[in-house]
N, CA, C and O atoms as a Maestro MAE file, in Angstrom:
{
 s_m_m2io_version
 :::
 2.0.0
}

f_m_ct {
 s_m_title
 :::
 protein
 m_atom[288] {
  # First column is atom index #
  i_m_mmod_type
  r_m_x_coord
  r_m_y_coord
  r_m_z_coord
  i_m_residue_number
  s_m_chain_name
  s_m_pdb_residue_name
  s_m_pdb_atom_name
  i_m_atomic_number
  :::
  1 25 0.849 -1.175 0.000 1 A "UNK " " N  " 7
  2 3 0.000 0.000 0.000 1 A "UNK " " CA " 6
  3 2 0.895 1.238 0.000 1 A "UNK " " C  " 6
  4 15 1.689 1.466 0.913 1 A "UNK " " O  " 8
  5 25 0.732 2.020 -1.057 2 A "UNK " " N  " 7
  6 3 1.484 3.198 -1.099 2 A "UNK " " CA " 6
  7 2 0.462 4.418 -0.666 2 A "UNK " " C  " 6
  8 15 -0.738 4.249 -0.882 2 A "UNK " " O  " 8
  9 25 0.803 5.337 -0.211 3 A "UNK " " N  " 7
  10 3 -0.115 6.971 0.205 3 A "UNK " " CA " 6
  11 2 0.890 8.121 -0.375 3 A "UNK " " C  " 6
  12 15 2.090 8.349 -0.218 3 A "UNK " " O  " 8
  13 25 0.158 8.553 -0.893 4 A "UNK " " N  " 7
  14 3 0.681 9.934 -1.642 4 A "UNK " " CA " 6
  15 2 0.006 11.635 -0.983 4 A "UNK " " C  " 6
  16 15 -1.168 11.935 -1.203 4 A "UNK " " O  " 8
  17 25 0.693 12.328 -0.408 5 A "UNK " " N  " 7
  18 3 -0.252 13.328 -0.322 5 A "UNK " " CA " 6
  19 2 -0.262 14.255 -1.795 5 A "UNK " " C  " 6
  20 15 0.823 14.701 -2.167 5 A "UNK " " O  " 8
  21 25 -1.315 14.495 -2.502 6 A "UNK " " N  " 7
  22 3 -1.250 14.995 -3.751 6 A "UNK " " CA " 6
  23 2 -1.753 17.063 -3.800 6 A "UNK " " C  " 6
  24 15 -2.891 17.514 -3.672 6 A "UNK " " O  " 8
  25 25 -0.623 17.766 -3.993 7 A "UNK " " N  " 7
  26 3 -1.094 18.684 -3.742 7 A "UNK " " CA " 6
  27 2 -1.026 19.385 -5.129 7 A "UNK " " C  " 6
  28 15 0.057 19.238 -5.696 7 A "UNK " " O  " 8
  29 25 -2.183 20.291 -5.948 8 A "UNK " " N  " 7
  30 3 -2.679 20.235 -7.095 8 A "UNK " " CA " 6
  31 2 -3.118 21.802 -7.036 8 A "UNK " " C  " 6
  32 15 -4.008 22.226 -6.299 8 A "UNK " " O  " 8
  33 25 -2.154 22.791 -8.159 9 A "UNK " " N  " 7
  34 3 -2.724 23.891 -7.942 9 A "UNK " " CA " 6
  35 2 -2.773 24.855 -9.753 9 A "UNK " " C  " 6
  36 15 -3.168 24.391 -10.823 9 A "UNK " " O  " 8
  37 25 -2.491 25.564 -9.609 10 A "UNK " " N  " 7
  38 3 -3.282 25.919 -11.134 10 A "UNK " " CA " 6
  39 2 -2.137 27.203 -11.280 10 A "UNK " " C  " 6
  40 15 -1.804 28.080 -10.483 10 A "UNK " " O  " 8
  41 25 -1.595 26.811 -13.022 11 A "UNK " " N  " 7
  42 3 -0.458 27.464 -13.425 11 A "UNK " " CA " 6
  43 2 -1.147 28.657 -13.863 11 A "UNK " " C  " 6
  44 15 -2.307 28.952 -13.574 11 A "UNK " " O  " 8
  45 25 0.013 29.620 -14.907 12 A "UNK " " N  " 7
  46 3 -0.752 30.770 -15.338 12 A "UNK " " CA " 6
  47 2 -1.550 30.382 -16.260 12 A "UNK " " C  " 6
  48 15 -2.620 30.970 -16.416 12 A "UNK " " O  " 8
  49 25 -1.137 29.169 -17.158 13 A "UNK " " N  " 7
  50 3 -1.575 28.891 -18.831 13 A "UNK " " CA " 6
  51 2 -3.339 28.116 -18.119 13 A "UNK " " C  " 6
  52 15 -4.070 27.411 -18.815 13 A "UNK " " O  " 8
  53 25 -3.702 28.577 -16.371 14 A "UNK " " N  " 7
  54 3 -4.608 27.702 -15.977 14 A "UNK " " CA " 6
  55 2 -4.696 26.464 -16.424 14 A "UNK " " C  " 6
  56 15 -5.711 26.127 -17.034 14 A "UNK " " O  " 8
  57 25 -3.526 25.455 -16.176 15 A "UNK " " N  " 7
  58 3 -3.859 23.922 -16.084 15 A "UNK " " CA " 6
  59 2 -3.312 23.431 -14.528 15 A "UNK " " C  " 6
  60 15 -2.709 24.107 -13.695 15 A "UNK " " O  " 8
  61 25 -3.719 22.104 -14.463 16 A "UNK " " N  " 7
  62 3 -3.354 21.813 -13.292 16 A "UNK " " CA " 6
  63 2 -2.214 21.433 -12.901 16 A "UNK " " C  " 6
  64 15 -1.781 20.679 -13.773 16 A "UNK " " O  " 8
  65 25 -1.338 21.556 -11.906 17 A "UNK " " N  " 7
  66 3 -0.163 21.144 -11.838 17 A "UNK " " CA " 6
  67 2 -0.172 20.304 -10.360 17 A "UNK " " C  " 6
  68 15 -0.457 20.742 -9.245 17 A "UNK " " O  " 8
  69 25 0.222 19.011 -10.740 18 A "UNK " " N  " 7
  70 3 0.218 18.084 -9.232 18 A "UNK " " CA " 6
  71 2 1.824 18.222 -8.466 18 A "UNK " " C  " 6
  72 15 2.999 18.263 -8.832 18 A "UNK " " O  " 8
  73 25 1.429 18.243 -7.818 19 A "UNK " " N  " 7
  74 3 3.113 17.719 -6.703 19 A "UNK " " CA " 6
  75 2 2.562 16.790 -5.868 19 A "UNK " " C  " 6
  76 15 1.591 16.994 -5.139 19 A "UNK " " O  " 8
  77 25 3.346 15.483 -5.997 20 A "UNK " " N  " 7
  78 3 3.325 14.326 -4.731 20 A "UNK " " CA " 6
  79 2 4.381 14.084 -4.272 20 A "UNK " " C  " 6
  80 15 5.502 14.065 -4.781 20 A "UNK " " O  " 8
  81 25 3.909 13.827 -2.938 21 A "UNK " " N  " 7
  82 3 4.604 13.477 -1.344 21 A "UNK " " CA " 6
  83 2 4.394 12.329 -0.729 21 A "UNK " " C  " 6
  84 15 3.377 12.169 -0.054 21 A "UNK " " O  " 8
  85 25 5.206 11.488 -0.854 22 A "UNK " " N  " 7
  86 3 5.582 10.126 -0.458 22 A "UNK " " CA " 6
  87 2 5.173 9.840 1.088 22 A "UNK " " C  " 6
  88 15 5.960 10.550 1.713 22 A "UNK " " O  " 8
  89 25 4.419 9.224 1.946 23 A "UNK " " N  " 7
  90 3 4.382 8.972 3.270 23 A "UNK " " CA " 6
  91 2 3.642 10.429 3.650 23 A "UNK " " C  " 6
  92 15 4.304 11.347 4.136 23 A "UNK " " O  " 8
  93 25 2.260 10.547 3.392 24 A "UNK " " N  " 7
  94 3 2.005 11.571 4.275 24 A "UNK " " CA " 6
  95 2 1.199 11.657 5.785 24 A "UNK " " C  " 6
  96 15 0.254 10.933 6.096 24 A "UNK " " O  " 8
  97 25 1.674 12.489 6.459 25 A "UNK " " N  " 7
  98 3 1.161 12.365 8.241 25 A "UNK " " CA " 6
  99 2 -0.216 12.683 8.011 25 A "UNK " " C  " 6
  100 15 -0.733 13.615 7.394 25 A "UNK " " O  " 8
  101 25 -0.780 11.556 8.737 26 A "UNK " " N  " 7
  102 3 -2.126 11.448 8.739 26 A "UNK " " CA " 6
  103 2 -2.782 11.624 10.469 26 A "UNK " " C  " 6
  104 15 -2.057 11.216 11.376 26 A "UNK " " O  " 8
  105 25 -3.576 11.980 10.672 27 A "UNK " " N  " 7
  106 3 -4.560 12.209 9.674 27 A "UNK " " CA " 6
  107 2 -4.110 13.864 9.395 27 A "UNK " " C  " 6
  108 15 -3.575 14.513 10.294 27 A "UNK " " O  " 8
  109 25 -4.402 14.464 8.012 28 A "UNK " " N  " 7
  110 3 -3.886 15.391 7.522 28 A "UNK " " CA " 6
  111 2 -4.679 16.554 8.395 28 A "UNK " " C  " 6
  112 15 -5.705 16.492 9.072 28 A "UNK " " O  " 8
  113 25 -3.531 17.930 8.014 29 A "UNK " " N  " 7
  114 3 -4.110 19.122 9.193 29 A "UNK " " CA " 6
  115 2 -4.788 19.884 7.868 29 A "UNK " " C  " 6
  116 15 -3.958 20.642 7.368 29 A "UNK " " O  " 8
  117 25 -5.663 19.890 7.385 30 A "UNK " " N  " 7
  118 3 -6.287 21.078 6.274 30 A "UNK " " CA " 6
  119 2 -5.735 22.246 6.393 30 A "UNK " " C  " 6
  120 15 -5.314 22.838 5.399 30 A "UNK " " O  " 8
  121 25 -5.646 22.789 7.705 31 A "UNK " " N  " 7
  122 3 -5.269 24.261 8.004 31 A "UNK " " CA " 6
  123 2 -3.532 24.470 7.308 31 A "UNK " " C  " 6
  124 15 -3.071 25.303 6.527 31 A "UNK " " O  " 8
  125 25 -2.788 23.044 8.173 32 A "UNK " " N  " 7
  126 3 -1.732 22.590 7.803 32 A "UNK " " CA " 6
  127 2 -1.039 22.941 6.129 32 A "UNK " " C  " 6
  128 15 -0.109 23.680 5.805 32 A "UNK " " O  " 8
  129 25 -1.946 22.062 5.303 33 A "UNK " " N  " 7
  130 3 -1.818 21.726 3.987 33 A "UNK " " CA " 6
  131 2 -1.730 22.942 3.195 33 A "UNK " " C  " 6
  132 15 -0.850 23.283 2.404 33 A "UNK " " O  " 8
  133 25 -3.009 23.653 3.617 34 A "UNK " " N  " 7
  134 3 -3.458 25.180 3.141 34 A "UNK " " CA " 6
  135 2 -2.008 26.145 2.971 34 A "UNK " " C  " 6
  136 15 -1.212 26.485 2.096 34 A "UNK " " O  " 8
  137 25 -2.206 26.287 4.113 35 A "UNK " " N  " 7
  138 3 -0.807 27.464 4.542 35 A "UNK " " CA " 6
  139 2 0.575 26.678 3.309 35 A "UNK " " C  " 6
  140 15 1.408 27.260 2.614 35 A "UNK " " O  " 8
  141 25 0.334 25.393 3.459 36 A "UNK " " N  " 7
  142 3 1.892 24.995 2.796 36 A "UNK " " CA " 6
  143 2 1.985 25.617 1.532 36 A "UNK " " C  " 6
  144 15 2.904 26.336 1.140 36 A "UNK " " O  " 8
  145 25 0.600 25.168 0.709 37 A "UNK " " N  " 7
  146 3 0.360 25.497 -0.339 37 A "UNK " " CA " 6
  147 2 0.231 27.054 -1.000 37 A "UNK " " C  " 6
  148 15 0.478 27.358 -2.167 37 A "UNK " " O  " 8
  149 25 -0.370 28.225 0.422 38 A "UNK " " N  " 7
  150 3 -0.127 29.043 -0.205 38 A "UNK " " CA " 6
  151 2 1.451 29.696 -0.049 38 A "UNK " " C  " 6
  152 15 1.936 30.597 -0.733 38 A "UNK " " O  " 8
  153 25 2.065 28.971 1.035 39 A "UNK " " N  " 7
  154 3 3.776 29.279 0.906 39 A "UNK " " CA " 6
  155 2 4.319 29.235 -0.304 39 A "UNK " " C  " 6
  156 15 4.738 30.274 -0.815 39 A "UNK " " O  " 8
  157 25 4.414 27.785 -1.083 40 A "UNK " " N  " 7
  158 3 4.416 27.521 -2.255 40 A "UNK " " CA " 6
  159 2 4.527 28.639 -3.464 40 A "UNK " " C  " 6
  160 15 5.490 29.115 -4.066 40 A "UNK " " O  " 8
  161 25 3.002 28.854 -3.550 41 A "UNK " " N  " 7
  162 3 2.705 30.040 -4.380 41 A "UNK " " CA " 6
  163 2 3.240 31.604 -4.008 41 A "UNK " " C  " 6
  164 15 3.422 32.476 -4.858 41 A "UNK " " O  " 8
  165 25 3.463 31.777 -2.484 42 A "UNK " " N  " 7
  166 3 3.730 33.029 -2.423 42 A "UNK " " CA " 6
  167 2 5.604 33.589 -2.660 42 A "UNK " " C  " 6
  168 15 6.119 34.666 -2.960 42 A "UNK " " O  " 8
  169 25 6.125 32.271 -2.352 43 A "UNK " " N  " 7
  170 3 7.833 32.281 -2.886 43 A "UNK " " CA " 6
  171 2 8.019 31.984 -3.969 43 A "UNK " " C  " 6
  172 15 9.152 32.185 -4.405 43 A "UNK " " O  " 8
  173 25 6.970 31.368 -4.883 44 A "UNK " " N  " 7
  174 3 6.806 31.047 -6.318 44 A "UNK " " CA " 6
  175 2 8.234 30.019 -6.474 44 A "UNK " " C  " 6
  176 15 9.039 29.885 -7.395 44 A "UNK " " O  " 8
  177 25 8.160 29.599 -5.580 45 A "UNK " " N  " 7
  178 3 9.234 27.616 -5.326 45 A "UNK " " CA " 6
  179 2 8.925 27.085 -6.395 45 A "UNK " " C  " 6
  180 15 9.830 26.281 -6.617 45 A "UNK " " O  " 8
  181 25 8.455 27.055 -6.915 46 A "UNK " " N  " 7
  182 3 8.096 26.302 -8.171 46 A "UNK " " CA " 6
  183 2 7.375 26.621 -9.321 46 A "UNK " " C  " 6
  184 15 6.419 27.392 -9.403 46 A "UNK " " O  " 8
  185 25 8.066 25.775 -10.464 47 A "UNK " " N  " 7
  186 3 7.520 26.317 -11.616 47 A "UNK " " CA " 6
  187 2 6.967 25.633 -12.523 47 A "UNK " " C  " 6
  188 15 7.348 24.470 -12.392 47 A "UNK " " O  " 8
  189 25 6.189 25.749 -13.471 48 A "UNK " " N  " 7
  190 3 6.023 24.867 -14.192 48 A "UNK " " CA " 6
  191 2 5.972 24.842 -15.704 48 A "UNK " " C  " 6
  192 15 6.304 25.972 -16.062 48 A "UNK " " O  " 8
  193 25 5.682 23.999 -16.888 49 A "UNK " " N  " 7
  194 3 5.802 24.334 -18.604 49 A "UNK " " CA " 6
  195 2 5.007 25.322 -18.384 49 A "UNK " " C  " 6
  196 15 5.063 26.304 -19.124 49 A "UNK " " O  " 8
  197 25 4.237 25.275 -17.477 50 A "UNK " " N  " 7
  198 3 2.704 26.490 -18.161 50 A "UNK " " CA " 6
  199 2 2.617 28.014 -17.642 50 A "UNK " " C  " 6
  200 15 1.728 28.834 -17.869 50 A "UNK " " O  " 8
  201 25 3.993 28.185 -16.751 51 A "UNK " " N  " 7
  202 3 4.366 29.299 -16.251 51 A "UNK " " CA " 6
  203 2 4.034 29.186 -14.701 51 A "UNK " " C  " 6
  204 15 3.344 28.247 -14.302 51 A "UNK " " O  " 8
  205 25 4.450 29.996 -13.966 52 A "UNK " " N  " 7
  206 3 4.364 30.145 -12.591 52 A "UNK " " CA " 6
  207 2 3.304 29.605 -11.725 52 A "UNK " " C  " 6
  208 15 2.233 30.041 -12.146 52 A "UNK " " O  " 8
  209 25 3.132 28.850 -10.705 53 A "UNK " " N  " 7
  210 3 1.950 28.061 -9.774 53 A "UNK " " CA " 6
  211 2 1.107 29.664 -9.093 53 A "UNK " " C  " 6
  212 15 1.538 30.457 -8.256 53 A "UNK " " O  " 8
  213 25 -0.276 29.669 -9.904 54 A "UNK " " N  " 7
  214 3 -1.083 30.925 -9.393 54 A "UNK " " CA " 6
  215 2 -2.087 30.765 -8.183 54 A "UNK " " C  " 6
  216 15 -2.515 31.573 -7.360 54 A "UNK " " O  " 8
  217 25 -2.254 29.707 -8.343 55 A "UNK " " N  " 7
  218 3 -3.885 29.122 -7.061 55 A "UNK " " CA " 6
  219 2 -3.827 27.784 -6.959 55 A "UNK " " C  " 6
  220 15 -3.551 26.998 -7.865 55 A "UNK " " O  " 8
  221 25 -4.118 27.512 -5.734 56 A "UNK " " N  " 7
  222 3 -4.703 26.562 -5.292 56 A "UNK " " CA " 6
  223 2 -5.768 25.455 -5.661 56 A "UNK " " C  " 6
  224 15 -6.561 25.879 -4.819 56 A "UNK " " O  " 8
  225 25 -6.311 24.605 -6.105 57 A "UNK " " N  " 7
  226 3 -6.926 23.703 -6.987 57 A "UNK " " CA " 6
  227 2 -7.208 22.848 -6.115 57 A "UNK " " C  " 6
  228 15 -8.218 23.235 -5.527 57 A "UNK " " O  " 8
  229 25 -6.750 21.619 -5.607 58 A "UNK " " N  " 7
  230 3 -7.285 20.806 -4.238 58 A "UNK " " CA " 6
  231 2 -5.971 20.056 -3.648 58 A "UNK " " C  " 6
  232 15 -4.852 20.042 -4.160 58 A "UNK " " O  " 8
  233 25 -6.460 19.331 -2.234 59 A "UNK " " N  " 7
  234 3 -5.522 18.710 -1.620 59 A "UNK " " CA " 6
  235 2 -6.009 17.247 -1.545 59 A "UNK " " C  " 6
  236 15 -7.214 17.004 -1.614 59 A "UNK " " O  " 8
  237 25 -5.185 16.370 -1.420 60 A "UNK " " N  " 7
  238 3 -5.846 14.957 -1.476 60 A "UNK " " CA " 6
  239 2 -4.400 14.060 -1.169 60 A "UNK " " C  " 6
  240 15 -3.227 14.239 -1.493 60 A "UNK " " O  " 8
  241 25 -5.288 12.745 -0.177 61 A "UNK " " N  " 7
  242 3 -4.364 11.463 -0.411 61 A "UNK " " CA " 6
  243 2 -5.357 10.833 -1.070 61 A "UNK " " C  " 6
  244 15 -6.584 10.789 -1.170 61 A "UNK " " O  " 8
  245 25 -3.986 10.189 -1.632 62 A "UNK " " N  " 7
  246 3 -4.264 9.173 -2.666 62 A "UNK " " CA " 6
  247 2 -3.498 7.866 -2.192 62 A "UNK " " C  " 6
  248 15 -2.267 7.842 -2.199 62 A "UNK " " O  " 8
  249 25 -4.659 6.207 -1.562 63 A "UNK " " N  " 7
  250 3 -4.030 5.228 -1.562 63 A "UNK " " CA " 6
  251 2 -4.012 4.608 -2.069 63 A "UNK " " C  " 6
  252 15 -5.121 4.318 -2.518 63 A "UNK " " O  " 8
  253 25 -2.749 3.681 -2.590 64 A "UNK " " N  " 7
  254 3 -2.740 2.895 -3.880 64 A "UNK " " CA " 6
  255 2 -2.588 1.397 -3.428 64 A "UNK " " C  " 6
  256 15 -1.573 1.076 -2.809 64 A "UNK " " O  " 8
  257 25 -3.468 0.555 -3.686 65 A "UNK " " N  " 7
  258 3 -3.136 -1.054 -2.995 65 A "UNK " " CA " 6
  259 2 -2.813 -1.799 -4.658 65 A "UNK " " C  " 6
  260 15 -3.501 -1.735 -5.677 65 A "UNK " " O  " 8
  261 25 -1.467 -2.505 -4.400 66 A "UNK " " N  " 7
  262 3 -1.166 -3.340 -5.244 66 A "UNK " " CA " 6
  263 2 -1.012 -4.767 -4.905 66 A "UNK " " C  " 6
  264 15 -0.084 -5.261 -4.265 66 A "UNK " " O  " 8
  265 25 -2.347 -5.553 -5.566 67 A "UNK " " N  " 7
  266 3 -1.983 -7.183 -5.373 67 A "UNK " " CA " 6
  267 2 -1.612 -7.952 -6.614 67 A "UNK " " C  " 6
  268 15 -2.315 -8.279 -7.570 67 A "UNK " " O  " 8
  269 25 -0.004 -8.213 -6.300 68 A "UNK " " N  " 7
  270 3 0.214 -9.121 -7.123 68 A "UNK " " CA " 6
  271 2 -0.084 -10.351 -7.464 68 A "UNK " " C  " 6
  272 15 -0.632 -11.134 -6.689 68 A "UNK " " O  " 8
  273 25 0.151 -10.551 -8.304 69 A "UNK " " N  " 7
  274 3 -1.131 -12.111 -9.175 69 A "UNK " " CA " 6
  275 2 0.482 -13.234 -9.319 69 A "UNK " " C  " 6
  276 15 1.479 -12.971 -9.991 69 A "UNK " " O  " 8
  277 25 0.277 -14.300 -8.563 70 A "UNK " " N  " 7
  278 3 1.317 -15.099 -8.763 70 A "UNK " " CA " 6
  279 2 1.584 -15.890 -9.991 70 A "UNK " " C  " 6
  280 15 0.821 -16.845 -10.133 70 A "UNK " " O  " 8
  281 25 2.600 -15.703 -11.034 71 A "UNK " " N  " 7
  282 3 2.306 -16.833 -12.211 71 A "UNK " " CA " 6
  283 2 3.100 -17.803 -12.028 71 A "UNK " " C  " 6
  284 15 4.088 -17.842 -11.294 71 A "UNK " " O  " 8
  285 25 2.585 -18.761 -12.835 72 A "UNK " " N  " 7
  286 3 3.393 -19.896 -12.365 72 A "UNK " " CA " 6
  287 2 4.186 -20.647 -14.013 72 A "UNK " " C  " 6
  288 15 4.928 -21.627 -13.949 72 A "UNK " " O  " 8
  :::
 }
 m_bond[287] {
  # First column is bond index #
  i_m_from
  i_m_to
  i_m_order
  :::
  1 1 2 1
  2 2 3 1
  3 3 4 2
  4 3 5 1
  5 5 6 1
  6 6 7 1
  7 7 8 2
  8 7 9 1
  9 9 10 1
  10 10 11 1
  11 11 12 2
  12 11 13 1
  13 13 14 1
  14 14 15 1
  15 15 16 2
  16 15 17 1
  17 17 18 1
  18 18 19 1
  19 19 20 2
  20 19 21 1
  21 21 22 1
  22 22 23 1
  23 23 24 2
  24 23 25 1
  25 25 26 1
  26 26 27 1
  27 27 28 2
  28 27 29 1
  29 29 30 1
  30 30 31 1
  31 31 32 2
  32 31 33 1
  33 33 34 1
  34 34 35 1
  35 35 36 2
  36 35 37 1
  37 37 38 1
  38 38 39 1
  39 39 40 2
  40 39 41 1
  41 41 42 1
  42 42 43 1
  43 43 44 2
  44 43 45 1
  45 45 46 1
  46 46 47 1
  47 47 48 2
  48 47 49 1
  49 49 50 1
  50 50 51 1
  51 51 52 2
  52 51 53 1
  53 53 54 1
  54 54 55 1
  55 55 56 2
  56 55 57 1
  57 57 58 1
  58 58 59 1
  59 59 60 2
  60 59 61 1
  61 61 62 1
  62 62 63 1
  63 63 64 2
  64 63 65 1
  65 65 66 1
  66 66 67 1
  67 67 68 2
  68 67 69 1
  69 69 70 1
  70 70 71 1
  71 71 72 2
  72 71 73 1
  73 73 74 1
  74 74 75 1
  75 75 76 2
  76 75 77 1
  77 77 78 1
  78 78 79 1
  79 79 80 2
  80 79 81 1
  81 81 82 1
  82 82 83 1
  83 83 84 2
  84 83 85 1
  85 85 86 1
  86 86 87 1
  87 87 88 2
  88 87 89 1
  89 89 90 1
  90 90 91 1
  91 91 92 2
  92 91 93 1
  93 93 94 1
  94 94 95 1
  95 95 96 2
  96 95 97 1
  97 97 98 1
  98 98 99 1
  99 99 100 2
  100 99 101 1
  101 101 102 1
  102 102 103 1
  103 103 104 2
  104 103 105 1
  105 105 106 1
  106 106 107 1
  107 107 108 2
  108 107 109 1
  109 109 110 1
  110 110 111 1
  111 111 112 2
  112 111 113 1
  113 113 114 1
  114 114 115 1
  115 115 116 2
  116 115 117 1
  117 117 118 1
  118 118 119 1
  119 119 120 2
  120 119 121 1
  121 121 122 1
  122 122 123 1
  123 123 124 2
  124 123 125 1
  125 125 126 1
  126 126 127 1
  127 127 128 2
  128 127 129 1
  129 129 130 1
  130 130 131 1
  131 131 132 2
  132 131 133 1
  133 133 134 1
  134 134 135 1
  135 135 136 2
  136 135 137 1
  137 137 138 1
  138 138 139 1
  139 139 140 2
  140 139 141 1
  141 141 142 1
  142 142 143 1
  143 143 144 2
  144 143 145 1
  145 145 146 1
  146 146 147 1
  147 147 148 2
  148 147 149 1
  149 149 150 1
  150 150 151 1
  151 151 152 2
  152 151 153 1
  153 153 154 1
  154 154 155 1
  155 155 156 2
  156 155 157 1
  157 157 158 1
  158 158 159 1
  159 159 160 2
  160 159 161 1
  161 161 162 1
  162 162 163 1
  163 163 164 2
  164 163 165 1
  165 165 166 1
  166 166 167 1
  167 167 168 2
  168 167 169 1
  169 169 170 1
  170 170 171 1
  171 171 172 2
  172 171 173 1
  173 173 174 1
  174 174 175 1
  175 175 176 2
  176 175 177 1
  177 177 178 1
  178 178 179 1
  179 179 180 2
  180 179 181 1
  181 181 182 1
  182 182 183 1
  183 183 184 2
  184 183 185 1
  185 185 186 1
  186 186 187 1
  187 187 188 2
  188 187 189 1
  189 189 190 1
  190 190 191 1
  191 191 192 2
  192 191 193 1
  193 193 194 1
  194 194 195 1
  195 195 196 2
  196 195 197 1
  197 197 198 1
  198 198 199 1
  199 199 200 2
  200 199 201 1
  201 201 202 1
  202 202 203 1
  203 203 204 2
  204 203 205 1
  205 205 206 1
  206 206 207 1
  207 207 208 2
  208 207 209 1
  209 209 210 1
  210 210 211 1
  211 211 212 2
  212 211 213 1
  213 213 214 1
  214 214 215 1
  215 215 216 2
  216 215 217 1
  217 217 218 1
  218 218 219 1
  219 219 220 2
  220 219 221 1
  221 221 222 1
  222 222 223 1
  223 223 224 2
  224 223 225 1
  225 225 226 1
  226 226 227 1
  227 227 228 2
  228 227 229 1
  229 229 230 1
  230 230 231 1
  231 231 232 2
  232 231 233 1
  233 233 234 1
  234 234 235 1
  235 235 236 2
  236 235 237 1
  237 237 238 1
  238 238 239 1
  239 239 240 2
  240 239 241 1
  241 241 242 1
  242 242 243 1
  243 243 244 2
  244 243 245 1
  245 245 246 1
  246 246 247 1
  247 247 248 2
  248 247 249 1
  249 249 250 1
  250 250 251 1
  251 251 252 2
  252 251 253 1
  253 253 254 1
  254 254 255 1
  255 255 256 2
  256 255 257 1
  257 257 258 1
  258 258 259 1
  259 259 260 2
  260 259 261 1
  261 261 262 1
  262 262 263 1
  263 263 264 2
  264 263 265 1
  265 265 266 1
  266 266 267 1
  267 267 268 2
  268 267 269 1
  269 269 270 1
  270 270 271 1
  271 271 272 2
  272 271 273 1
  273 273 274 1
  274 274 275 1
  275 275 276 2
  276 275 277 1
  277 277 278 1
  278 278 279 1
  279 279 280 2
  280 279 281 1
  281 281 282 1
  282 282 283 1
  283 283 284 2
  284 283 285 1
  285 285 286 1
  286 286 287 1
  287 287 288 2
  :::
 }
}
């Protein structure tokens, strides 16, 4: 089982731009997440093809269960 925290915010060209985070502390702080995200945007840390990260878009984990199928 993998968990991703997926944080998803919106370039200038308005498309979405994801960033994931490996192992995230649960249960998540919203208030937490928020603030990170508008840190993010307000040091403009990051960039993207579509030009600079402008807004916020959503926050989410994402868990992924993988069962492998035995062949024989």
């Amino acid at each position: 089982m993998a968990k991703k925290l997926q944080l998803q915010f919106y370039n200038e060209d308005n498309k979405t731009v994801t960033i994931s985070l490996d192992d995230p502390i649960e249960p998540a702080d919203p208030a937490a997440v928020s603030q990170a995200m508008d840190d993010i945007i307000a040091q403009n840390a990051l960039f993207s093809s579509g030009g600079d990260l402008v807004a916020k878009k959503a926050a989410r984990i994402v868990d992924r269960n993988v069962q492998e199928i035995p062949l024989s």
